[in-house]
C-alpha positions as CSV (number, residue, x, y, z in Angstrom):
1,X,-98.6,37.8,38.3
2,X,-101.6,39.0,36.4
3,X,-103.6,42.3,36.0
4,X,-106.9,41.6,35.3
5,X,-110.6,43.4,35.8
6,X,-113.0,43.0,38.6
7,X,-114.9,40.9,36.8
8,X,-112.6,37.6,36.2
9,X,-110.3,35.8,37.7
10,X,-106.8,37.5,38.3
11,X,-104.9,34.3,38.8
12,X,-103.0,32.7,35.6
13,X,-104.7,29.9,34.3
14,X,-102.0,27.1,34.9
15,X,-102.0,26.1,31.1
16,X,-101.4,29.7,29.5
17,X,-98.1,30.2,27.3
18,X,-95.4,31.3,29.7
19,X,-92.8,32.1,27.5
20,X,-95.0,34.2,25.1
21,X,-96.1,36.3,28.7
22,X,-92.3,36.7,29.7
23,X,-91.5,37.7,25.8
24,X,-94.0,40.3,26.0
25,X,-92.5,41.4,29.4
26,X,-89.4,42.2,28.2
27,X,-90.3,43.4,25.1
28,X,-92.6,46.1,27.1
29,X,-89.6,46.6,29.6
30,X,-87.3,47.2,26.0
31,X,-89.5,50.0,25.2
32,X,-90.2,51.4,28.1
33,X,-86.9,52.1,29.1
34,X,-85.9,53.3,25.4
35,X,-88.5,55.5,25.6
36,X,-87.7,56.8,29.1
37,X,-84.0,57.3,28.1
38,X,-82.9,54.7,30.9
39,X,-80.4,52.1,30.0
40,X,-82.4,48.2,30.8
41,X,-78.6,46.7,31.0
42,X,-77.8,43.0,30.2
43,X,-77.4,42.5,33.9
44,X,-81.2,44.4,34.5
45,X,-82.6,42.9,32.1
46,X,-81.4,39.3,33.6
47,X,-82.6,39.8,36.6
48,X,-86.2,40.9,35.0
49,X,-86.2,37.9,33.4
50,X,-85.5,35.8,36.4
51,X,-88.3,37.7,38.3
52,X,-90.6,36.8,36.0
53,X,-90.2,33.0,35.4
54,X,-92.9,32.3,37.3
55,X,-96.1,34.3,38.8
56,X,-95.2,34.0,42.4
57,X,-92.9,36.6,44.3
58,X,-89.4,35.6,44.4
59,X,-86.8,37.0,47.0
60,X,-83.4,38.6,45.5
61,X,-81.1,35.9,47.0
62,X,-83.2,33.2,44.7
63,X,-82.9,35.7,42.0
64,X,-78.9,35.6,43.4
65,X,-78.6,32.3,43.1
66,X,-80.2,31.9,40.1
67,X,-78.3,34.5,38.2
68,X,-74.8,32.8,39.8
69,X,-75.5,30.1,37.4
70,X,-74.7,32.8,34.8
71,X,-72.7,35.5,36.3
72,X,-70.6,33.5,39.1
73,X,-69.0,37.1,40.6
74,X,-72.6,38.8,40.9
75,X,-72.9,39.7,44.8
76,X,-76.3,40.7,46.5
77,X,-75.6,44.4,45.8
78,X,-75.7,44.0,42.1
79,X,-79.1,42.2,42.2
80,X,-80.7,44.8,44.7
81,X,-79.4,47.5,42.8
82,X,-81.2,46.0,39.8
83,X,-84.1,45.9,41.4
84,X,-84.1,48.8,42.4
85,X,-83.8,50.1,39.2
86,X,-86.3,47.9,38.2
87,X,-88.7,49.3,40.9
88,X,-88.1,52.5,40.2
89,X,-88.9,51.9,36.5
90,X,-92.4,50.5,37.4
91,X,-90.9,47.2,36.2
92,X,-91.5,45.0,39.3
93,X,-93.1,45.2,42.6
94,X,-91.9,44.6,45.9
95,X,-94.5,42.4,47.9
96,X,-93.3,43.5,51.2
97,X,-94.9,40.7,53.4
98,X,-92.9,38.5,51.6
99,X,-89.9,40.3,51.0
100,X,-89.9,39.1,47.6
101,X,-90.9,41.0,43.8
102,X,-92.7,40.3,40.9
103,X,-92.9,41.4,37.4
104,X,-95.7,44.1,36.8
105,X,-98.2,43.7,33.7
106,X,-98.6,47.3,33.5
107,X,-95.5,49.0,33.9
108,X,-96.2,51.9,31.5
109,X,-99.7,53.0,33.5
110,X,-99.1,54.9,36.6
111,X,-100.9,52.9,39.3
112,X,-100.9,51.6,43.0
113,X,-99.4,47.5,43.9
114,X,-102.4,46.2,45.3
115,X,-102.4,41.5,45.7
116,X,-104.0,38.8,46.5
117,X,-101.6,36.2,47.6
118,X,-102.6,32.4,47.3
119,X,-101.0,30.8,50.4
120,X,-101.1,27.1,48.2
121,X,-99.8,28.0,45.2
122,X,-97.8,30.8,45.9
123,X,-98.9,32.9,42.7
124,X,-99.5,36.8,43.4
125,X,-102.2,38.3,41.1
126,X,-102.2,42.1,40.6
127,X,-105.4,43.5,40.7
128,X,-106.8,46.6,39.4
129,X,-109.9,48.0,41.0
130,X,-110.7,51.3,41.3
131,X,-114.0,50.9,43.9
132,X,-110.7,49.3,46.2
133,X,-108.3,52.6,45.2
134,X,-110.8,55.5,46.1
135,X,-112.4,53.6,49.6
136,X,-108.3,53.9,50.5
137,X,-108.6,57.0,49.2
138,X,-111.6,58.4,51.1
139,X,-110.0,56.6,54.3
140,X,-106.8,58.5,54.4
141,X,-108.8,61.6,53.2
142,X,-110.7,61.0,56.6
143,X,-108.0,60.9,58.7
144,X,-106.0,63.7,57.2
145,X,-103.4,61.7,55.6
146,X,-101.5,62.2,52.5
147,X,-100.7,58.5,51.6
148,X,-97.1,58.6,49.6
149,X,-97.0,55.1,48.5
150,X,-99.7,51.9,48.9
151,X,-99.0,48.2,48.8
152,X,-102.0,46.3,49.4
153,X,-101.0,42.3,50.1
154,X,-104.3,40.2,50.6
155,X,-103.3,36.4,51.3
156,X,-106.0,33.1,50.7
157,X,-106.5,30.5,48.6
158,X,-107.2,30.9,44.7
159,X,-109.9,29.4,43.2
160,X,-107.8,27.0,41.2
161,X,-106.2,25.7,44.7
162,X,-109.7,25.8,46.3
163,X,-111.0,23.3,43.3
């Protein structure tokens, strides 16, 4: 997954450094939590690290699985209690279409999960727009509505996949 501005491309270019972009991750999620005063846990911190080995959305019984191969006793409510931690923390997101999560860029800025989903490659890019978060804005305004949470999940084909 990958933040980026309106103005370049929000997928990962295939050949960036992966484990420098997962280092980063963690060492954000470190100090986010230290600062916060929430414990990030060996078992949390796992599972954020097995959500972000790659840039697509993964479900929590792949994270399951995965994480048996290091914790043979761990059960599905360990991992979705992890994630919700994780969630709550701003950490990862839940792409709900997919009933999957992936690792947020910008966990330390307040902001709404808004995707666009490449149905080939399977990578979710974050974006960032804030023309697209005020015209949701001004909609729910019109209506009356007080929106309490927004997931925005936009599925094509990225313009590496297109290529």
């Amino acid at each position: 997954m990958h933040s980026a501005g309106r103005d370049t491309d929000p997928f990962i270019d295939r050949s960036h450094d992966h484990d420098r972009c997962v280092a980063d991750a963690m060492e954000t999620a470190v100090s986010l939590c230290d600062r916060r005063g929430v414990r990030l846990t060996p078992l949390r911190r796992r599972v954020l690290e097995l959500v972000w080995q790659s840039h697509s959305p993964i479900g929590a019984y792949e994270v399951l699985e995965m994480l048996r191969e290091d914790r043979r006793g761990a059960a599905p409510p360990t991992v979705y209690r992890a994630l919700d931690f994780l969630r709550e923390q701003g950490l990862v997101h839940r792409v709900d279409s997919l009933n999957a999560y992936v690792g947020c860029v910008t966990p330390d800025a307040g902001h709404r999960a808004h995707f666009l989903l490449c149905t080939e490659c399977g990578q979710a890019a974050e974006i960032d727009d804030e023309a697209l978060r005020d015209a949701i804005g001004r909609c729910a305004e019109r209506a009356g509505f007080r929106i309490a949470g927004e997931t925005v999940e936009i599925t094509g084909i990225c313009a590496a996949c297109r290529h």
